[in-house]
C-alpha positions as CSV (number, residue, x, y, z in Angstrom):
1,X,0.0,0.0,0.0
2,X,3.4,2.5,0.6
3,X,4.3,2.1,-2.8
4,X,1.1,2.6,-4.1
5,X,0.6,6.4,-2.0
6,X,4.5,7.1,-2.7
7,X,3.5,6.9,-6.6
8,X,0.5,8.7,-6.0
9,X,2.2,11.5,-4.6
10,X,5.3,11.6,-7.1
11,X,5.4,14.8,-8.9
12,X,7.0,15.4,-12.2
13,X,8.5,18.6,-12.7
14,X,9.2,20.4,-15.9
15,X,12.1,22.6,-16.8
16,X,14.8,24.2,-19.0
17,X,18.8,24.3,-19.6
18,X,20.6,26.3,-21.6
19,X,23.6,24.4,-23.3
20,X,25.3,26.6,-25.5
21,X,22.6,29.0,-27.8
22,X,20.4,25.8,-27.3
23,X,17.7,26.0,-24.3
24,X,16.8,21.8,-23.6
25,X,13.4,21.1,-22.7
26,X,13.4,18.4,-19.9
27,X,10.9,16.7,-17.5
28,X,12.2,15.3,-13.9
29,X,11.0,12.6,-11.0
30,X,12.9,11.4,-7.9
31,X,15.4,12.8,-5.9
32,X,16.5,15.8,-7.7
33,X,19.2,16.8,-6.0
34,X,20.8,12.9,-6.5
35,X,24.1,13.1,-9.0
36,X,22.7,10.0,-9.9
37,X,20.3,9.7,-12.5
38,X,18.4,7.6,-15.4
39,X,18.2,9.7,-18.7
40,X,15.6,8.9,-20.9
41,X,16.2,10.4,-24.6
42,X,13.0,9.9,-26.9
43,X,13.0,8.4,-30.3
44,X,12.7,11.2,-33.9
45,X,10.5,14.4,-33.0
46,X,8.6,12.3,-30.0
47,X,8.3,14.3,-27.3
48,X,9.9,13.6,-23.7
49,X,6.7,12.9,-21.7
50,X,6.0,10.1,-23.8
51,X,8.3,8.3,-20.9
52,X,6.0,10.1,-18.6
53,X,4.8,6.0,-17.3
54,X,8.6,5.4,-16.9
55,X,9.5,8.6,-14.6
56,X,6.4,8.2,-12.4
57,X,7.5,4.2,-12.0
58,X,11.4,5.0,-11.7
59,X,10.9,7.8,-9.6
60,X,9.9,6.6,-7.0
61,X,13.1,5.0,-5.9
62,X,15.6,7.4,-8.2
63,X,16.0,10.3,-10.0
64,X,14.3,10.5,-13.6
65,X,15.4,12.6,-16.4
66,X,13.4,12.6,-19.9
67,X,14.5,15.1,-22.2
68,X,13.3,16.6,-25.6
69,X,16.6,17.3,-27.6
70,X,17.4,20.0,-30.0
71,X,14.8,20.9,-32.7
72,X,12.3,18.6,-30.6
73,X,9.4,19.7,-28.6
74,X,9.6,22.8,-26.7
75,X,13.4,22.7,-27.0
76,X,14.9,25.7,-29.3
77,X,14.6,24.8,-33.6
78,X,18.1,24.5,-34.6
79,X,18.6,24.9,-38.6
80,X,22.2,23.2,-37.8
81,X,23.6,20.9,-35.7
82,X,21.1,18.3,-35.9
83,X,23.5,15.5,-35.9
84,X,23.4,12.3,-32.7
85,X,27.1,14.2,-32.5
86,X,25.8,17.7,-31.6
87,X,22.8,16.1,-29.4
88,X,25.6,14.1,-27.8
89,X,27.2,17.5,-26.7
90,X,24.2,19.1,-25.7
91,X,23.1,16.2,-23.9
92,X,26.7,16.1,-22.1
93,X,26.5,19.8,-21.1
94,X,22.5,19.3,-19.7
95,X,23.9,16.6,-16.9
96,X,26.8,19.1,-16.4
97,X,24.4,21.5,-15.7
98,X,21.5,19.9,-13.8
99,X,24.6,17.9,-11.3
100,X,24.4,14.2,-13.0
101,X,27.5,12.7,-12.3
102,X,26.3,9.2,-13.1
103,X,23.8,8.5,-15.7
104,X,22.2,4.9,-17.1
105,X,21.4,6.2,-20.6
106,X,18.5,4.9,-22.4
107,X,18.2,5.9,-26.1
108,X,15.5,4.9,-28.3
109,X,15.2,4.9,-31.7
110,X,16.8,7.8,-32.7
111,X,18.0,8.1,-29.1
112,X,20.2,5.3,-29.4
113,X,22.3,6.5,-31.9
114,X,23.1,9.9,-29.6
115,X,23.8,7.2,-26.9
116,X,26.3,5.9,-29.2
117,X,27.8,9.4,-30.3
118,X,27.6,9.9,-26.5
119,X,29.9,7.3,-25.6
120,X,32.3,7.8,-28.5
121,X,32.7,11.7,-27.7
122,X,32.4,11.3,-23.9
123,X,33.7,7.7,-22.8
124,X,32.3,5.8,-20.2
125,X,33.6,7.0,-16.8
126,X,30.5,8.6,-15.9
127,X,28.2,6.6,-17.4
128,X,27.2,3.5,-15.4
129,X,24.8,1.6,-17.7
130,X,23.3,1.5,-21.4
131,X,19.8,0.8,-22.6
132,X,19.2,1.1,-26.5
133,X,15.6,0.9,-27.3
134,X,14.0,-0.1,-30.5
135,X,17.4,0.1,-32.8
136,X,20.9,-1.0,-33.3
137,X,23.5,1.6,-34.2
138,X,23.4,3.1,-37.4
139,X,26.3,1.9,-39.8
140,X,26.5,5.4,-41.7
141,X,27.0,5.9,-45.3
142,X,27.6,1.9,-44.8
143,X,24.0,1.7,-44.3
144,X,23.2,1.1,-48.0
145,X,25.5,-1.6,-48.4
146,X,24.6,-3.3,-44.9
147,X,21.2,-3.4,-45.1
148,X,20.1,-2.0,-49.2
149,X,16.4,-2.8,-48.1
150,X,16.2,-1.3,-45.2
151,X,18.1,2.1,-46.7
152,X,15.2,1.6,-50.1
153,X,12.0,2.3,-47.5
154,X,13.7,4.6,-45.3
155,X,15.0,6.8,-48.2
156,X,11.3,6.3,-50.0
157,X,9.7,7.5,-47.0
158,X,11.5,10.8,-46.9
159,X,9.4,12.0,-49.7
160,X,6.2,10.9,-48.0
161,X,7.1,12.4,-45.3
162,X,8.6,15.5,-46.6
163,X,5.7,16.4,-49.1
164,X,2.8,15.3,-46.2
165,X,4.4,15.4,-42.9
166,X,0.8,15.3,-41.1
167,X,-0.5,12.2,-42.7
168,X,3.2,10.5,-42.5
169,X,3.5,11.9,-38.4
170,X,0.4,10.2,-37.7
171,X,0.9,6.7,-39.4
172,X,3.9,7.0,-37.6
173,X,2.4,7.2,-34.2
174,X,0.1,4.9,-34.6
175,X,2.4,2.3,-35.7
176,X,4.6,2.7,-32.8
177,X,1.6,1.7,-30.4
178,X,0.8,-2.0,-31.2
179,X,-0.9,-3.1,-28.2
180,X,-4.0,-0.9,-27.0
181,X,-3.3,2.3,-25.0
182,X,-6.9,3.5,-24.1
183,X,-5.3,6.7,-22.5
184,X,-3.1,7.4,-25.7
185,X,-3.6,10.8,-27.3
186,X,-2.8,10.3,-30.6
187,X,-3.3,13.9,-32.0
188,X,-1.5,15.5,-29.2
189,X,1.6,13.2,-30.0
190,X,1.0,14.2,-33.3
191,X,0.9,17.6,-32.7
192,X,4.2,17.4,-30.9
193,X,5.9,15.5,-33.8
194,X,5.0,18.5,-35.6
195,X,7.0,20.7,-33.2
196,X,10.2,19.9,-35.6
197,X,9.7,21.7,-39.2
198,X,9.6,19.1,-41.8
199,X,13.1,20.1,-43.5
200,X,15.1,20.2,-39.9
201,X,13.5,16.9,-39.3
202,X,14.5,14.9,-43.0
203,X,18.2,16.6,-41.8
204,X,18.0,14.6,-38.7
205,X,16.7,11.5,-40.1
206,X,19.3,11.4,-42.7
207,X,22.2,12.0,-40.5
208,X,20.9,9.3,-38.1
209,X,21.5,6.6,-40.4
210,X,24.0,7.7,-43.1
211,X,25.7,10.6,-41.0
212,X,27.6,8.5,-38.6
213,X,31.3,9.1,-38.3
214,X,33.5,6.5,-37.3
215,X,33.9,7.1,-33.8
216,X,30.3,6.5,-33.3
217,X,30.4,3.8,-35.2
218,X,33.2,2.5,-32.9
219,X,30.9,2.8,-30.0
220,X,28.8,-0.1,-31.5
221,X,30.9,-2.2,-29.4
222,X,31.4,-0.1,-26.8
223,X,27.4,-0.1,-26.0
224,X,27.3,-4.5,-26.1
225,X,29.8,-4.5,-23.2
């Protein structure tokens, strides 16, 4: 019954950081003054409180971070620098600024691969664990070679998305969700996929998956240990 009031009771706090010319959009649970802290980075244009289940259950016991990177919800539109490389920095300079010492990273999707740049810029002294979430890290200009069909679609669905970026948001959304949410606001999570002008967010796309440099793609191995 404890558990059940302390979750009841657990307040999730909103806030901003400025890293740079860049001001980061980030929601919080737990003990904010810990210098420990799990960091949850959100897959292309999703918005932070879509972990919102994850920092009410975490929180309880430790602190929560969830963040909304450059050129993603409320955090400033960046017409450069939308690379896992330059997240990776501003991510690094965000638990610089909010006190995190030690962080358990958890990337998804997108996310993973500025957990990977993360790791290859940064090392691992101050991180204490690694969770990538719904993708591998991207091989880079590789990519097309690795994995032709893959690199086919995605490259196809840039145009879709690029020429109806409403239509392609919400088929995105919806096919993220496979299982029933009853609670699941699909045209709010729309509307905050929309957050991210369509030609910003075909630059981070591309750089996702064919931008990687070699030192990120040296992390590959670094994240399986």
């Amino acid at each position: 019954m404890l558990k059940y009031i302390v979750i009841a009771l657990l307040q999730i706090t909103e806030g901003t950081t400025t890293v740079g010319s860049v001001k980061i959009h980030y929601l919080q649970s737990g003990p904010t003054k810990s210098d420990h802290a799990l960091v949850l980075i959100p897959g292309w244009r999703l918005p932070a409180y879509l972990w919102t289940e994850q920092l009410t259950h975490f929180g309880a016991t430790e602190r929560v971070i969830a963040i909304d990177p450059r050129s993603q919800g409320p955090s400033t539109k960046m017409t450069e620098g939308n690379t896992p490389e330059v997240r990776a920095a501003d991510l690094h300079g965000l638990l610089a600024n909010l006190g995190v010492a030690h962080a358990t990273l958890v990337g998804w999707s997108q996310g993973a691969q500025d957990v990977a740049a993360y790791l290859a810029e940064f090392g691992t002294s101050t991180v204490d664990a690694v969770v990538l979430v719904d993708s591998p890290v991207s091989w880079g200009p590789a990519e097309v070679d690795a994995h032709p069909a893959f690199s086919k679609i995605l490259l196809s669905s840039i145009s879709t998305y690029a020429r109806s970026p409403v239509e392609y948001s919400r088929g995105m959304v919806r096919s993220i969700f496979v299982q029933p949410h009853p609670d699941l606001d699909i045209d709010k999570i729309v509307q905050s996929t929309m957050q991210t002008p369509p030609d910003i967010g075909v630059a981070m796309l591309t750089q996702d998956i064919f931008g990687a440099i070699a030192a990120r793609r040296s992390a590959r191995s670094t994240s399986r240990h």
